[in-house]
Backbone bond lengths (Angstrom), bond angles and torsions (degrees), N, CA, C in turn:
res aa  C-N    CA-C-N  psi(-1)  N-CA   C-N-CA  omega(-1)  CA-C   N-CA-C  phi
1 X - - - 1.467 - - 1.524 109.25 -
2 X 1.530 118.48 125.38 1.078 131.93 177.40 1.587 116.58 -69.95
3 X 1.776 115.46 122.02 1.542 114.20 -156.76 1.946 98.49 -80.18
4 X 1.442 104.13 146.08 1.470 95.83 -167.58 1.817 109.36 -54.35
5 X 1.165 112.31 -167.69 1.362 128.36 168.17 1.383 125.54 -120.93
6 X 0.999 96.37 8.45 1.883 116.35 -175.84 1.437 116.66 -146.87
7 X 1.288 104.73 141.28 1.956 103.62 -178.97 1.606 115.79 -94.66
8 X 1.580 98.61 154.19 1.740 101.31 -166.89 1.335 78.15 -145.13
9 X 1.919 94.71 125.76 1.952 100.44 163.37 1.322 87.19 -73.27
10 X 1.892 102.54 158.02 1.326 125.98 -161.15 2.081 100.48 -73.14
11 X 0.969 104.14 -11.41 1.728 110.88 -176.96 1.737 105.93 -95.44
12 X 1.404 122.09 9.63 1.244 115.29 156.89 1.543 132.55 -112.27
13 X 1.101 104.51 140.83 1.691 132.50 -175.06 1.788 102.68 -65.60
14 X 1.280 107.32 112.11 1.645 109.36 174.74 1.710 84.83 -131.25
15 X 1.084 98.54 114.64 1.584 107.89 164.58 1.533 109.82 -92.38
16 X 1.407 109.50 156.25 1.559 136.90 173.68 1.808 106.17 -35.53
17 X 0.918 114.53 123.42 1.583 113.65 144.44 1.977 93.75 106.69
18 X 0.993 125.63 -32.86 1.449 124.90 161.32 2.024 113.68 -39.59
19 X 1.552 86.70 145.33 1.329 111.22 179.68 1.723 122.90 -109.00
20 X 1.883 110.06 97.54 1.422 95.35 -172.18 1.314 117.11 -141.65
21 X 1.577 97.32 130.80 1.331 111.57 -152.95 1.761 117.37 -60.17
22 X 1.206 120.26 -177.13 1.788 110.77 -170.06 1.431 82.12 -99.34
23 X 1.402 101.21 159.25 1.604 140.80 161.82 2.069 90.92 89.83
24 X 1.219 116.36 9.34 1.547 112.42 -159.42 2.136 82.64 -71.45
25 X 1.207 77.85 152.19 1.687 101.17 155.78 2.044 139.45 -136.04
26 X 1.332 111.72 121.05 1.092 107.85 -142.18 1.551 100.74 -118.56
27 X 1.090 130.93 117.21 1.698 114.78 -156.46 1.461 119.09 -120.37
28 X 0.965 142.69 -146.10 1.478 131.29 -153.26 1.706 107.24 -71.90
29 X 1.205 115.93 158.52 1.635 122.30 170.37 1.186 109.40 48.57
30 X 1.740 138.32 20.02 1.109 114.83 -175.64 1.778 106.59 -113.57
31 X 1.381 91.05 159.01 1.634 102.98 -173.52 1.597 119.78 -122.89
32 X 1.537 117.45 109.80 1.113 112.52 -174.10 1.614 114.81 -114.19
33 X 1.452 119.92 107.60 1.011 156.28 -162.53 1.626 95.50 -41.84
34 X 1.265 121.95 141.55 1.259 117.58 143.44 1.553 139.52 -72.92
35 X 1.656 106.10 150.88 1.733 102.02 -160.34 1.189 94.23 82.43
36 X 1.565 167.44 108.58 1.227 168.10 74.89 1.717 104.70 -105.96
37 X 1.173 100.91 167.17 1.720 129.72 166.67 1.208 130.68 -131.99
38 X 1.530 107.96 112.21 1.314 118.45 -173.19 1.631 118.94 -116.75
39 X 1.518 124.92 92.02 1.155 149.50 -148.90 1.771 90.72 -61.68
40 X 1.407 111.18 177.73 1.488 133.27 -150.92 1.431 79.49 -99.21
41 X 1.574 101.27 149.35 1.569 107.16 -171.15 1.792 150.68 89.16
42 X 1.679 92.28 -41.93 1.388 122.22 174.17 1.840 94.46 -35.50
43 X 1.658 87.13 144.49 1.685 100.36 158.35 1.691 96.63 -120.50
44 X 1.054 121.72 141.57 1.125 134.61 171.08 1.354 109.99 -105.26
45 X 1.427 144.07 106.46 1.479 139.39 -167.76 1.878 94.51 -87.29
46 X 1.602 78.50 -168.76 1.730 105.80 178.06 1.844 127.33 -43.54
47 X 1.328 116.52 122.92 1.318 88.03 164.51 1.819 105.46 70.49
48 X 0.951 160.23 8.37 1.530 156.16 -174.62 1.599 113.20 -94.66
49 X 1.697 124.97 130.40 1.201 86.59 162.19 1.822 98.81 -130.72
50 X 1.534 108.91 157.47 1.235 112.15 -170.15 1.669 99.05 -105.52
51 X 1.245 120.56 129.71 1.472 151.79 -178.51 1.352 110.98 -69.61
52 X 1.742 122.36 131.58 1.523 113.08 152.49 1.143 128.49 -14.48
53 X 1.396 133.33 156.59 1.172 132.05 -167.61 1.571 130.85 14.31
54 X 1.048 111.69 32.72 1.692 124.57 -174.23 2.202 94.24 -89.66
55 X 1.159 76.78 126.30 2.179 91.85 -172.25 1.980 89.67 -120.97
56 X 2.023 79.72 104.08 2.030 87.62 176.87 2.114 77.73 -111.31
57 X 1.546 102.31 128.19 1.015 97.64 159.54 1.676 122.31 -77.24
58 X 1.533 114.80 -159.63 1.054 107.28 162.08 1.396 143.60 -76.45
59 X 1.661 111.34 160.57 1.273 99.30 -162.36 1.599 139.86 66.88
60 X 1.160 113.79 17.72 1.679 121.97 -170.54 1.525 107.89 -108.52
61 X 1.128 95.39 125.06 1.893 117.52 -172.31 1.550 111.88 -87.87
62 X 1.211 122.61 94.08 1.406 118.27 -176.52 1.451 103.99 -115.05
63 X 1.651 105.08 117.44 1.693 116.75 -177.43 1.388 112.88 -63.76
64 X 1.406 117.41 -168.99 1.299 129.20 169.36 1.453 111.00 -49.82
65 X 1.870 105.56 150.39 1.444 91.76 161.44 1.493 113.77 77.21
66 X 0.819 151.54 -10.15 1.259 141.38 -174.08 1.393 133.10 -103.28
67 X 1.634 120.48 107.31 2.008 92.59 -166.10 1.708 88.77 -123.90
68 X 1.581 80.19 145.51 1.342 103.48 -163.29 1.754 94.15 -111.37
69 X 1.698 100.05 133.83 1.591 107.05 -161.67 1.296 103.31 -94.91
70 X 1.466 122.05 -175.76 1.444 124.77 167.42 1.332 108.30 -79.79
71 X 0.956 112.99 139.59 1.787 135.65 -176.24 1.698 112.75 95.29
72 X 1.149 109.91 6.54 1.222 102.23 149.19 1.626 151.04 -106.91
73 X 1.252 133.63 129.55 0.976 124.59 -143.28 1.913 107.82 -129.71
74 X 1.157 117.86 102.93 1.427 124.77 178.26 1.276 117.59 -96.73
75 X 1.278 122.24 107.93 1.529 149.04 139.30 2.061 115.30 -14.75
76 X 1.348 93.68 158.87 1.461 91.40 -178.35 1.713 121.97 -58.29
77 X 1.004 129.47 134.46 1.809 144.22 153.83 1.699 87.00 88.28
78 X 0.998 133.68 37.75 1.575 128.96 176.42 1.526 92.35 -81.81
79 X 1.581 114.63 146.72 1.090 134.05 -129.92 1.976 91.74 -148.74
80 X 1.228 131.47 80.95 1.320 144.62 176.97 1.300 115.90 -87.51
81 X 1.385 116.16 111.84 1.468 113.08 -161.59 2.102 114.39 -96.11
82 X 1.010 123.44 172.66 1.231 117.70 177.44 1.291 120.96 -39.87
83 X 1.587 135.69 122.62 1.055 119.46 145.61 2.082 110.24 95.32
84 X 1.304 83.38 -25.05 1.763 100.37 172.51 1.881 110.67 -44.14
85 X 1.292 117.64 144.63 1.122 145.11 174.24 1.853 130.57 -102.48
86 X 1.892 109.54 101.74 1.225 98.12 156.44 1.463 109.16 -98.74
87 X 1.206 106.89 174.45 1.830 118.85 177.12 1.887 86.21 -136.44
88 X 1.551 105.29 151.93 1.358 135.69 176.75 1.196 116.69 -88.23
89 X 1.459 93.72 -56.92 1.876 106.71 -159.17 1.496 88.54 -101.29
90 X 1.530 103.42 162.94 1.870 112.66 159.87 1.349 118.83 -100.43
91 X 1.609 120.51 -21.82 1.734 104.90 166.44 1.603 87.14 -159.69
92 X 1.262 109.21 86.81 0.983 147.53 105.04 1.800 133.04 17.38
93 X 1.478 117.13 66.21 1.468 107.63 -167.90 1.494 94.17 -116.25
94 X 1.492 113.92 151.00 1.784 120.35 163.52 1.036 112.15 -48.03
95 X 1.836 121.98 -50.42 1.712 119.26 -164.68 1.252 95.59 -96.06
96 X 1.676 153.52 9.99 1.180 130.58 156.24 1.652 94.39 -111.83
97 X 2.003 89.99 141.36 1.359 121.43 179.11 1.612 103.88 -81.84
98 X 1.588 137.71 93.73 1.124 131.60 169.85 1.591 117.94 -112.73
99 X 1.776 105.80 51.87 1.286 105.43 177.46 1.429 123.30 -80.55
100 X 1.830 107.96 2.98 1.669 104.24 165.31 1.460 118.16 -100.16
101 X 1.300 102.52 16.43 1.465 101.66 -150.84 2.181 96.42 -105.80
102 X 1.750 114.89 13.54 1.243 111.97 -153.27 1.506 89.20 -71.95
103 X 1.508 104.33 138.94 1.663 104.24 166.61 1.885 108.88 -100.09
104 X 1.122 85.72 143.10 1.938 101.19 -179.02 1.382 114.46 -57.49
105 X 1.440 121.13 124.21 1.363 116.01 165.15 1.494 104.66 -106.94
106 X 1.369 131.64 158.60 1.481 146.76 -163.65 1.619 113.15 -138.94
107 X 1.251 108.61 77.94 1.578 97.99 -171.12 2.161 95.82 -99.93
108 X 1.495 95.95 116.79 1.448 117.97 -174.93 1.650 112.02 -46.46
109 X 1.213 122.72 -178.84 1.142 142.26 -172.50 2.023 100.39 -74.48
110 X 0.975 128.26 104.30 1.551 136.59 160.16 1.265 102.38 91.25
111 X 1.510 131.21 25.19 1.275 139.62 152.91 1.729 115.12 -31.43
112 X 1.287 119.38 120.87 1.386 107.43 153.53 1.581 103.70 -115.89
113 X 1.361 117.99 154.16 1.258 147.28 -177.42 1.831 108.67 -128.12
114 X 1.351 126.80 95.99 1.048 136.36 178.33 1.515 122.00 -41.11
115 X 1.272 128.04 172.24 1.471 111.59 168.92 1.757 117.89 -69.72
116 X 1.031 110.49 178.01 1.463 119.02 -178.90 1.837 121.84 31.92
117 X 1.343 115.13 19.43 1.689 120.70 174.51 1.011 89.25 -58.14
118 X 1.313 96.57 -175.63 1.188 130.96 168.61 1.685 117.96 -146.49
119 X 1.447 119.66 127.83 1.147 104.69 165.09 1.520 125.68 -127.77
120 X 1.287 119.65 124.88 1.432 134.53 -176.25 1.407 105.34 -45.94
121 X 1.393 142.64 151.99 1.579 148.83 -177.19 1.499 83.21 -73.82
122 X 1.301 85.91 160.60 1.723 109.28 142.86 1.513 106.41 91.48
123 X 1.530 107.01 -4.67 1.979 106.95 -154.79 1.886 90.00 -133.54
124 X 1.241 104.03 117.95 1.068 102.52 164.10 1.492 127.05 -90.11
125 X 1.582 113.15 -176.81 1.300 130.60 -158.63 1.547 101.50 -124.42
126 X 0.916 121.54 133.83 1.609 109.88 -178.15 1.485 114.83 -111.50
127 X 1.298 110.69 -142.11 1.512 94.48 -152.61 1.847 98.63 -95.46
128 X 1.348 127.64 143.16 1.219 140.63 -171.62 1.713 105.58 40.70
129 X 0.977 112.80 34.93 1.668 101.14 168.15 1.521 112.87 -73.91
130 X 1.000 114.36 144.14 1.919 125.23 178.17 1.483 91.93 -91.06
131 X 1.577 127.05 146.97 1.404 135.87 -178.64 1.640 87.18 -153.14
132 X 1.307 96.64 104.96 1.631 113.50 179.57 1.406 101.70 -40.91
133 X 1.536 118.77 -175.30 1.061 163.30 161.77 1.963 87.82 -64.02
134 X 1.771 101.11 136.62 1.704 108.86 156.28 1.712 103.51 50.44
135 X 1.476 131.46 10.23 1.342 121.19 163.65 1.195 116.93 -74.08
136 X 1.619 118.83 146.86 1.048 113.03 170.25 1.745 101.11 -116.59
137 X 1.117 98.13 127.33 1.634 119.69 -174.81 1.886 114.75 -85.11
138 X 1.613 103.96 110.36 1.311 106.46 -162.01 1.776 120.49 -118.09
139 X 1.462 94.23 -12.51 1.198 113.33 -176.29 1.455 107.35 -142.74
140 X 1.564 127.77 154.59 1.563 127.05 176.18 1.293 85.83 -50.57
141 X 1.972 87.40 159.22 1.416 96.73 166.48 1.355 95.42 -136.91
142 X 1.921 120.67 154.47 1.124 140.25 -177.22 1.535 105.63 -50.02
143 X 1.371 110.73 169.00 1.735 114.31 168.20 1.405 85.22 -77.51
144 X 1.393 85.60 174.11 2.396 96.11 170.91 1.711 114.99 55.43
145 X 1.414 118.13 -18.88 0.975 109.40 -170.80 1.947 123.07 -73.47
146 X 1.016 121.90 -174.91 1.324 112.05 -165.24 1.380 90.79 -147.77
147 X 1.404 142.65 111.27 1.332 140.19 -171.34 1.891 107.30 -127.16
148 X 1.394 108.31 135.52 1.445 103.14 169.59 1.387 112.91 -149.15
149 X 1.595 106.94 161.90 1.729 109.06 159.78 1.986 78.70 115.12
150 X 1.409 94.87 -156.80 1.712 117.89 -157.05 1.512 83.08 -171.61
151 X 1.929 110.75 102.51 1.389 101.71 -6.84 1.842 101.20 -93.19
152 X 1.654 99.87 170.93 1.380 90.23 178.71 1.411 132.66 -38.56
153 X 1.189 129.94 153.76 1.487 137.90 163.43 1.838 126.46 -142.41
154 X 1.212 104.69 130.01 1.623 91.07 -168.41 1.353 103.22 -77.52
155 X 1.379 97.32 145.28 1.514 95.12 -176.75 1.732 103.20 -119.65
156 X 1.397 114.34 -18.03 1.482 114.60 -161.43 1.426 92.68 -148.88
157 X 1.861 112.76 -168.27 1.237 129.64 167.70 1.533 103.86 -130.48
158 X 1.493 114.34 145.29 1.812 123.20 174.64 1.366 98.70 -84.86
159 X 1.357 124.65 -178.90 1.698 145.91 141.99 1.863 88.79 -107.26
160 X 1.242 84.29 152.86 1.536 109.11 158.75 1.383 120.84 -37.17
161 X 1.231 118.19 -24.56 1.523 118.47 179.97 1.492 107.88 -99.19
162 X 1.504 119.85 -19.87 1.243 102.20 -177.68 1.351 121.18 124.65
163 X 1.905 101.99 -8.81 1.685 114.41 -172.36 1.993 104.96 -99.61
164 X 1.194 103.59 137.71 1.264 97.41 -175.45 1.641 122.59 -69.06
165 X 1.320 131.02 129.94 1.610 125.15 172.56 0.805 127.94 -73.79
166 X 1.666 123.14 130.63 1.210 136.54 164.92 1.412 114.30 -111.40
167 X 1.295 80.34 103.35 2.003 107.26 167.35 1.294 117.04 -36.52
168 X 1.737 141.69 143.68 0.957 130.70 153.62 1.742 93.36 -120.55
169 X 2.012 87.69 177.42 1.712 98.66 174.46 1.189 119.81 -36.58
170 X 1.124 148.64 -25.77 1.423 146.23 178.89 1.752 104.40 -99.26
171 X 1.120 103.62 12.46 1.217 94.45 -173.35 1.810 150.63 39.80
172 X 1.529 75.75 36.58 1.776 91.36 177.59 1.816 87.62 -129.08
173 X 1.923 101.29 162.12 1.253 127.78 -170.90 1.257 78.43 -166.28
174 X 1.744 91.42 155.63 1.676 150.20 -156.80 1.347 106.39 -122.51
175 X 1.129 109.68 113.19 1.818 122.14 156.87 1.771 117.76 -58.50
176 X 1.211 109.53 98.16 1.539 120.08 -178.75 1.244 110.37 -40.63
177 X 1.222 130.69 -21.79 1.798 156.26 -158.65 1.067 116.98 -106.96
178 X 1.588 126.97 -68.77 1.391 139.75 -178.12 1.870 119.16 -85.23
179 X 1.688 87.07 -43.73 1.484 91.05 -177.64 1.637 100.15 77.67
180 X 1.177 101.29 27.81 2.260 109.05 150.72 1.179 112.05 -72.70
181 X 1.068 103.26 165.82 1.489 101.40 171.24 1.633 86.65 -148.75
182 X 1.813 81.16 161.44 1.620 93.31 -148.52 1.878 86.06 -133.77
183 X 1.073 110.60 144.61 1.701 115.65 160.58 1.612 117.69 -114.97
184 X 0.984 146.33 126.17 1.597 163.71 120.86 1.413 107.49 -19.00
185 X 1.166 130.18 93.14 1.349 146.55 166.87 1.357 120.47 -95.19
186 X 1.529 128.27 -179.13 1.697 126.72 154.46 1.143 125.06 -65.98
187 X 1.331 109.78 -35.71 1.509 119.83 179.60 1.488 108.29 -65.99
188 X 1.722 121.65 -31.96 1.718 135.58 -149.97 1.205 96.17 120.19
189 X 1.419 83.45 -168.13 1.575 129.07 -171.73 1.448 114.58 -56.93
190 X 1.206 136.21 154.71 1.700 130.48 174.33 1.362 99.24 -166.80
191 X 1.587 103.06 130.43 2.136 105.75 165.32 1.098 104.44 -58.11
192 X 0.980 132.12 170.21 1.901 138.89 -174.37 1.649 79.05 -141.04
193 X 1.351 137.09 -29.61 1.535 125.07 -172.24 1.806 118.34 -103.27
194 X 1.177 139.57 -168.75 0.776 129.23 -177.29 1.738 117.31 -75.92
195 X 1.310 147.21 134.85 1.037 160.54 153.74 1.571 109.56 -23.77
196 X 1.531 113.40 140.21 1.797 125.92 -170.85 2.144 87.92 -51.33
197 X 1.321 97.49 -52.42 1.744 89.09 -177.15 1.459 129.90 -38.66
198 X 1.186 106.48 -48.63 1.418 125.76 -168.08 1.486 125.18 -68.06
């Protein structure tokens, strides 16, 4: 028998047929569903449980508390904060069976999601958007964008690291951190420099 490639405190549930990547870490009370994918790197916190077909790429930090349903699907270094909320279904009754009915959520490449959000099915997250603390997420949200309150509202733009942008007349801003530079377009936000990967 081949020794795993990933660690499990002895009080978590790894069922049959799941996919998990090496160096992953998976920590007390948590239960990871069979049929899912859990990319190289992942921390799996307290208490979490990960859902059928649930795709955590690599590198994605999911805190305490958090269960992540089927139809959702997280991208590389996504960033799941304490206690945070997905939902599957959109209305949702005990006596109706709507287990075909899960709509897809898409949380982008370096997404953070604050503690206690919330995010509504069906609306994705794009790439490095910040989603405060206690938002409830009602509509897609832009990459870069920075959304808060209930229901969400954008109020700003991130950099890749996490520092908020300030636009000038030409409409480009500088990462206090990286030193990217970023342009403000119609479409949004865009690096003008090379990507955290690169």
């Amino acid at each position: 028998m081949t020794e795993p490639t990933f660690y499990a405190h002895p009080s978590a549930i790894i069922d049959e047929g799941c996919e998990i990547g090496k160096g992953v870490k998976i920590w007390h009370f948590s239960h990871i569903m069979g049929g899912c994918r859990i990319g190289d790197g992942c921390n799996i916190g307290q208490n979490v449980v990960v859902s059928p077909e649930v795709v955590l790429g690599k590198n994605v930090k999911v805190q305490n508390n958090v269960s992540i349903y089927t139809g959702v699907i997280c991208e590389d270094d996504v960033f799941l904060g304490p206690s945070m909320v997905f939902t599957n279904v959109m209305n949702p009754r005990s006596a109706v069976n709507r287990r075909g009915q899960y709509l897809r959520t898409r949380v982008g490449k370096g997404a953070s999601i604050g503690a206690n959000a919330t995010i509504v099915c069906g609306h994705d997250i794009g790439e490095y958007a910040f989603i405060g603390a206690g938002a409830v997420v009602t509509k897609a949200v832009p990459a870069y964008a920075l959304v808060v309150g209930n229901p969400a509202r954008q109020t700003g733009w991130m950099s890749a690291f996490g520092h908020r942008l300030h636009f000038d007349g030409d409409n480009k801003a500088v990462c206090p951190e990286s030193s990217q530079e970023y342009r403000l377009t119609d479409q949004g936000v865009v690096c003008i420099t090379p990507a955290l990967s690169e």
